[in-house]
C-alpha positions as CSV (number, residue, x, y, z in Angstrom):
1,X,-28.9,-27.0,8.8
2,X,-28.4,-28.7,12.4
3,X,-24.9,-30.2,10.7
4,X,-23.8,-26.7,9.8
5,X,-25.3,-25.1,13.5
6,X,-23.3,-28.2,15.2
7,X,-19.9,-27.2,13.7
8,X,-20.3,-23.6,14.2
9,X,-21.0,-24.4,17.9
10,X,-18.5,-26.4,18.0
11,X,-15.6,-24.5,16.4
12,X,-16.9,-21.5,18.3
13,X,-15.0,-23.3,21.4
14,X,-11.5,-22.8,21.9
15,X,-10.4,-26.3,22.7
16,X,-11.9,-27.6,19.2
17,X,-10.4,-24.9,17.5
18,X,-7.1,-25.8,19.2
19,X,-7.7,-29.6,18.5
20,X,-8.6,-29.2,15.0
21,X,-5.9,-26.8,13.9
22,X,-2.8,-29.1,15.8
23,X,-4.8,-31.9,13.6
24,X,-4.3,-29.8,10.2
25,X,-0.9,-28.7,11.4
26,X,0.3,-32.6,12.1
27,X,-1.6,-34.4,8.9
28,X,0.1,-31.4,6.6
29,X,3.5,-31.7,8.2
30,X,2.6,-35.7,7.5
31,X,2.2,-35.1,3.7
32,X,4.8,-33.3,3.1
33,X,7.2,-35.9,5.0
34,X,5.8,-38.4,2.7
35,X,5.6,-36.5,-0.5
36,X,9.5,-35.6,-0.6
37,X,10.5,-38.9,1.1
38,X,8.5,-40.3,-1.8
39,X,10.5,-37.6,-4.3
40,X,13.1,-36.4,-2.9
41,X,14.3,-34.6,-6.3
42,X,12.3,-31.9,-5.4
43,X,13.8,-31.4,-1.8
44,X,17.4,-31.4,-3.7
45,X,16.3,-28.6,-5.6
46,X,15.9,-26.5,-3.3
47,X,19.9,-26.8,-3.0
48,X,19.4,-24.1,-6.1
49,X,17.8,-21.7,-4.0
50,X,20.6,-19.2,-3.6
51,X,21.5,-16.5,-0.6
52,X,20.3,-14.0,-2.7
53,X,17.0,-14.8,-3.4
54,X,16.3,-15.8,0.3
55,X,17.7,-12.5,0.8
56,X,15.5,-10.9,-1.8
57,X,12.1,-12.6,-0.9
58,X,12.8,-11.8,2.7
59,X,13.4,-7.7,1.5
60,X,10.3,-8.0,-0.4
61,X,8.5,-9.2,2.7
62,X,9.9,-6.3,4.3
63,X,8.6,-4.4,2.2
64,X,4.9,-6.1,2.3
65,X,4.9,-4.7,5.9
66,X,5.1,-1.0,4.6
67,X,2.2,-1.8,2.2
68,X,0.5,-3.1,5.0
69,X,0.7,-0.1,6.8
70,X,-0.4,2.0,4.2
71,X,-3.4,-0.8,4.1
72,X,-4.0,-0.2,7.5
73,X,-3.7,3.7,7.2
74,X,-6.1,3.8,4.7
75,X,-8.5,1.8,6.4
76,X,-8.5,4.1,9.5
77,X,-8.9,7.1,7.4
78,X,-12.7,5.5,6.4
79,X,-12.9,5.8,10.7
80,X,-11.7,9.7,9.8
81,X,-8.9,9.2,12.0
82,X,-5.3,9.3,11.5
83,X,-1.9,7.8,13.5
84,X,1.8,8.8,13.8
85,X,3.5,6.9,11.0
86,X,5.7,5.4,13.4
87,X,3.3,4.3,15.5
88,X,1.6,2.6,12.6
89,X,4.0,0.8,11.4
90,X,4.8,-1.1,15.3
91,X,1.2,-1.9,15.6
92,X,2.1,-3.6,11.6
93,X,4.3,-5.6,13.4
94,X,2.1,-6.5,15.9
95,X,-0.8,-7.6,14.4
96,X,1.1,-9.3,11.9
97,X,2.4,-11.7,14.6
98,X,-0.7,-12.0,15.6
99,X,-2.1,-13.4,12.6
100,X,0.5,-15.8,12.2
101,X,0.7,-17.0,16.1
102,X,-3.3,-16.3,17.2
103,X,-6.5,-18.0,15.7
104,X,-8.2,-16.9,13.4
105,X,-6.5,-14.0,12.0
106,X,-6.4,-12.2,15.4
107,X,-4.4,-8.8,13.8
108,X,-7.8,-7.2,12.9
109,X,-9.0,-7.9,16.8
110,X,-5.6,-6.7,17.5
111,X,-6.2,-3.5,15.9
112,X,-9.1,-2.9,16.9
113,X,-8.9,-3.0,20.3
114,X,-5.9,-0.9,20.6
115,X,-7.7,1.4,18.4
116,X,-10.4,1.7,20.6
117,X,-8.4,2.2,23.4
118,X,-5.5,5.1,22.6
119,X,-7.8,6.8,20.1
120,X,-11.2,6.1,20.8
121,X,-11.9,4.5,17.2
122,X,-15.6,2.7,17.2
123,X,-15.0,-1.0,17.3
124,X,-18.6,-0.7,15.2
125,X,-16.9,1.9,12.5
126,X,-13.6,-0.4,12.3
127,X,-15.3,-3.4,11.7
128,X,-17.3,-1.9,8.7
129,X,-14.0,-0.8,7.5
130,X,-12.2,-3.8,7.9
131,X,-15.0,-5.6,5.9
132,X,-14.7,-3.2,2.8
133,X,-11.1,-3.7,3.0
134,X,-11.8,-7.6,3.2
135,X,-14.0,-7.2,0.6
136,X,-11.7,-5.5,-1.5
137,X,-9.2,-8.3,-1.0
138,X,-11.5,-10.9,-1.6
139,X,-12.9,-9.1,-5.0
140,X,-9.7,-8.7,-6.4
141,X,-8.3,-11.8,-5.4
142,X,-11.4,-13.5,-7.4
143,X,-9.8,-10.9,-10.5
144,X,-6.8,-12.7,-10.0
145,X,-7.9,-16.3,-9.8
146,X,-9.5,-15.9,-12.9
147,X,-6.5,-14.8,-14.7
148,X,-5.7,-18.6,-15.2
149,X,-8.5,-18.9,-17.3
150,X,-10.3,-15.8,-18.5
151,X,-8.9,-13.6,-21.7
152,X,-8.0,-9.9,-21.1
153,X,-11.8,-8.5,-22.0
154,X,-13.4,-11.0,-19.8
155,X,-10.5,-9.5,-17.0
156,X,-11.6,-6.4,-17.6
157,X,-14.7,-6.7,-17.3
158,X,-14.7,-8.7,-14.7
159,X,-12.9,-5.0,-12.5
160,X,-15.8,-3.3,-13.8
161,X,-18.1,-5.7,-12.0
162,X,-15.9,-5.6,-8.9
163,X,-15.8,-2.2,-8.9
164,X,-20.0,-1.6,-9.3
165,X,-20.3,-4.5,-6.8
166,X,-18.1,-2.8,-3.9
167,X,-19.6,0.5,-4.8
168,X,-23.6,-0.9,-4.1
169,X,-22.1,-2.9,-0.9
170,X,-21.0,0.9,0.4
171,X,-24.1,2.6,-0.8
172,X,-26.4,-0.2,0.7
173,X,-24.1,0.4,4.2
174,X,-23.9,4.2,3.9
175,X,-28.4,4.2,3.9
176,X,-28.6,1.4,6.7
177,X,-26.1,3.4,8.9
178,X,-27.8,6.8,8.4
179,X,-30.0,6.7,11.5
180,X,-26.5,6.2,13.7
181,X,-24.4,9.5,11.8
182,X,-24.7,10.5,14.9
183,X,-22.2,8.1,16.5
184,X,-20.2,7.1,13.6
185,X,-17.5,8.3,12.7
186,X,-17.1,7.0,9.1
187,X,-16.2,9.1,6.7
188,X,-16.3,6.8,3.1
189,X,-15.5,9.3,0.4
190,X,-14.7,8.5,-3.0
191,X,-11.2,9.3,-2.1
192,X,-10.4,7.3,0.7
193,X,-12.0,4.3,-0.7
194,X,-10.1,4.9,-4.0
195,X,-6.9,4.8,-1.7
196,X,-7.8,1.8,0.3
197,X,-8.1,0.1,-3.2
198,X,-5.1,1.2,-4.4
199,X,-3.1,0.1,-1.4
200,X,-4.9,-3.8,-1.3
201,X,-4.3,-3.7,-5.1
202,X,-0.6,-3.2,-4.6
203,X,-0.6,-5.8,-1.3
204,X,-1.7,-8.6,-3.9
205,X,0.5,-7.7,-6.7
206,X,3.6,-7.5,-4.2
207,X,1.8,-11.2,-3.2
208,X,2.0,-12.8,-6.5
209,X,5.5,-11.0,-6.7
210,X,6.7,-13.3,-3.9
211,X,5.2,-16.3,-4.8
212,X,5.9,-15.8,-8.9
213,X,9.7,-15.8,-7.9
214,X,9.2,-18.6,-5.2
215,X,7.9,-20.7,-8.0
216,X,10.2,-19.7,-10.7
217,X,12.9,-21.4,-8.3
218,X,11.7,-24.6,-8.6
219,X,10.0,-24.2,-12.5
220,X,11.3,-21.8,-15.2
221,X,8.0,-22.7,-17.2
222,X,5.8,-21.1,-15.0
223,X,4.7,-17.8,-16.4
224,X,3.9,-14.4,-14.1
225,X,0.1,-14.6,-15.4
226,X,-0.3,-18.2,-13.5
227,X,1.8,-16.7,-10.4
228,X,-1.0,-14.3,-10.1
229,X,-4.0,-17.1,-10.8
230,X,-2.2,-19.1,-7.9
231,X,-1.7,-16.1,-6.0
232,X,-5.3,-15.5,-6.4
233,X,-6.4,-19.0,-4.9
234,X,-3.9,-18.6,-1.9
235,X,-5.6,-15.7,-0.6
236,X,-8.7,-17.3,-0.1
237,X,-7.0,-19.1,2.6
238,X,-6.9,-15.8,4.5
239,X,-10.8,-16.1,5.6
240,X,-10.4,-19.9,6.9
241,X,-7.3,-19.9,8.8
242,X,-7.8,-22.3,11.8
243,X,-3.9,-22.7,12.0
244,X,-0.9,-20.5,12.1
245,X,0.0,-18.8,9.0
246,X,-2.9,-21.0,7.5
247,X,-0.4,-24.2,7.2
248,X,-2.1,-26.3,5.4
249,X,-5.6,-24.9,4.4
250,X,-3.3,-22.3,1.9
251,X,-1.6,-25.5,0.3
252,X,-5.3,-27.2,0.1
253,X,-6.8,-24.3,-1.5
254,X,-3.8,-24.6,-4.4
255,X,-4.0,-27.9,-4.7
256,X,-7.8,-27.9,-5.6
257,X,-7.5,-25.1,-7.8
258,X,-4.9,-26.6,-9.9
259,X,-7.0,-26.9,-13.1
260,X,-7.1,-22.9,-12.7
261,X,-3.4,-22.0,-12.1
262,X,-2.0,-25.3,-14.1
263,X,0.7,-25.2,-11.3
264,X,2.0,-29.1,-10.9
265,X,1.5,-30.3,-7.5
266,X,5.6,-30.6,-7.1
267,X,6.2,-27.0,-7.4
268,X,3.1,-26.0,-4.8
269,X,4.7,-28.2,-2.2
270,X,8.7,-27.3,-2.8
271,X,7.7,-23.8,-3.5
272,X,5.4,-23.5,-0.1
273,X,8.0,-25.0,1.5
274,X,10.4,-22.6,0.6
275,X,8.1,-20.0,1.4
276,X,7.5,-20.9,5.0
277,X,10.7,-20.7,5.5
278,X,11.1,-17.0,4.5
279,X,8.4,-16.2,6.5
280,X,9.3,-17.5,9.4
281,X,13.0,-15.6,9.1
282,X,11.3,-12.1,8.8
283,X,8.7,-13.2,11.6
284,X,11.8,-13.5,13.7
285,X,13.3,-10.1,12.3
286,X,10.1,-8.8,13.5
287,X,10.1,-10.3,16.9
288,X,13.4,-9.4,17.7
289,X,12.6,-5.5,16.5
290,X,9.4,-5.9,19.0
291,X,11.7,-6.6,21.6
292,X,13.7,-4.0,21.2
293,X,11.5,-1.2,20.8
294,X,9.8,-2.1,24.2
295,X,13.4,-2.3,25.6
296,X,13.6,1.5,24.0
297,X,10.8,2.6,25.5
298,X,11.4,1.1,28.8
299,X,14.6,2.5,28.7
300,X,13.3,5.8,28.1
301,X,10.4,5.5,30.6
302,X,13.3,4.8,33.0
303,X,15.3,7.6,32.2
304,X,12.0,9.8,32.5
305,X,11.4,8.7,36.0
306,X,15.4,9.5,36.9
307,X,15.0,12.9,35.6
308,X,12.3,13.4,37.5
């Protein structure tokens, strides 16, 4: 127990976060170099990877961003508040950026505090609703990790427990919150958390989407239903990323769940690669429409006070 109290204390500092996630970042970036020095068949094959699919993987990134904001839409709606569309979709953008370039997943912090501050969202309310959409990711992305071994029934039964599970979790939440109604502002109707599940649902299957045809670029073999079972184990990385983009504790996770995904350690790397890649194009794209829209909206703010 004093072990596990001395790390927390000491990751809870910023320059050990800082110190362990450039160490991550340069031993990963080490593998790598050695792995494809070592075989570099696998870096020749990405000579296969044509315009189109770059251009493809980066349109179905794109298009991650509007299921995001449908994520995040839903998830405000449990704080019974709503936002211009518009407006959601830029503070997409944002947070996104900020879970790539901030520690720790900083997006939900992100959120939250601009929530807070232009609508007056409880920071208390958006945290519980953050955590059933966490939870919701998490649960499903256990569905889909088990997909590399389990048969259909067991699958489905399997949703039936994560479905009962996440339905306790809110009814155990909705009792302890009852003596604060007064303050909160949740509003968790069937509805809105039927939505929410929806949209996370269709933010993981648009996940293993990008990954299956990532994969399939490197090895034909690999079948959809082992996309999803790797997709399943990358996810995981989401809730310990001490590094950008969670370089290197994503590719850990798959490598140590290889006996569940039978994905060969060739394709993770070469595939991962390639994926990084992608990423970091639209993460630019993204920037560069950030920029933009605050040079818009100086431009108009301008204009305003010229008017005036």
């Amino acid at each position: 127990m004093r072990l596990v109290k001395f790390i927390q204390l000491q990751l809870s500092k910023k320059s050990t976060r800082i110190a362990v996630a450039s160490a991550i970042i340069v031993i990963t970036i080490g593998l790598f170099t050695a792995f494809f020095v070592h075989d570099p068949q696998y870096l020749r094959s990405l000579k296969h990877l044509s315009p189109m699919t770059v251009l493809l993987l980066i349109g179905l990134y794109l298009l991650m961003l509007l299921v995001l904001a449908a994520v995040y839409a839903a998830t405000l709606a449990l704080c019974n508040k709503t936002i211009p569309f518009r407006e959601n979709m830029v503070l997409t953008m944002y947070s996104t950026l900020a879970n790539f370039f901030g520690p720790l997943q900083s997006g939900p912090g992100v959120r939250a505090v601009y929530l807070k501050t232009k609508h007056q969202v409880r920071i208390r309310d958006y945290t519980m609703a953050s955590l059933i959409y966490y939870g919701f990711f998490a649960l499903i992305s256990a569905v889909f990790l088990s997909m590399g071994r389990l048969s259909w029934w067991q699958i489905t039964l399997m949703l039936f427990i994560v479905v009962g599970l996440s339905s306790l979790i809110i009814f155990w939440y909705r009792r302890i919150d009852h003596k604060r109604q007064s303050l909160s502002q949740l509003n968790l109707k069937p509805a809105n958390l039927a939505i929410l599940l929806a949209a996370t649902t269709a933010q993981l299957f648009l996940i293993s989407l990008i990954y299956f045809i990532e994969i399939h670029v490197i090895n034909h073999h690999v079948s959809y239903r082992q996309a999803v079972a790797y997709a399943g184990a990358a996810n995981f990385a989401l809730f310990v990323s001490l590094t950008p983009g969670a370089i290197g504790i994503r590719e850990s996770f798959l490598l140590l769940s290889r006996r569940i995904h039978r994905i060969p350690t060739s394709v993770i790397l070469t595939s991962s690669l390639i994926d990084r890649g992608v990423y970091i194009i639209v993460l630019g794209l993204l920037f560069i429409f950030v920029l933009v829209f605050h040079a818009q909206q100086k431009f108009k703010l301008t204009s305003f006070w010229q008017r005036s």
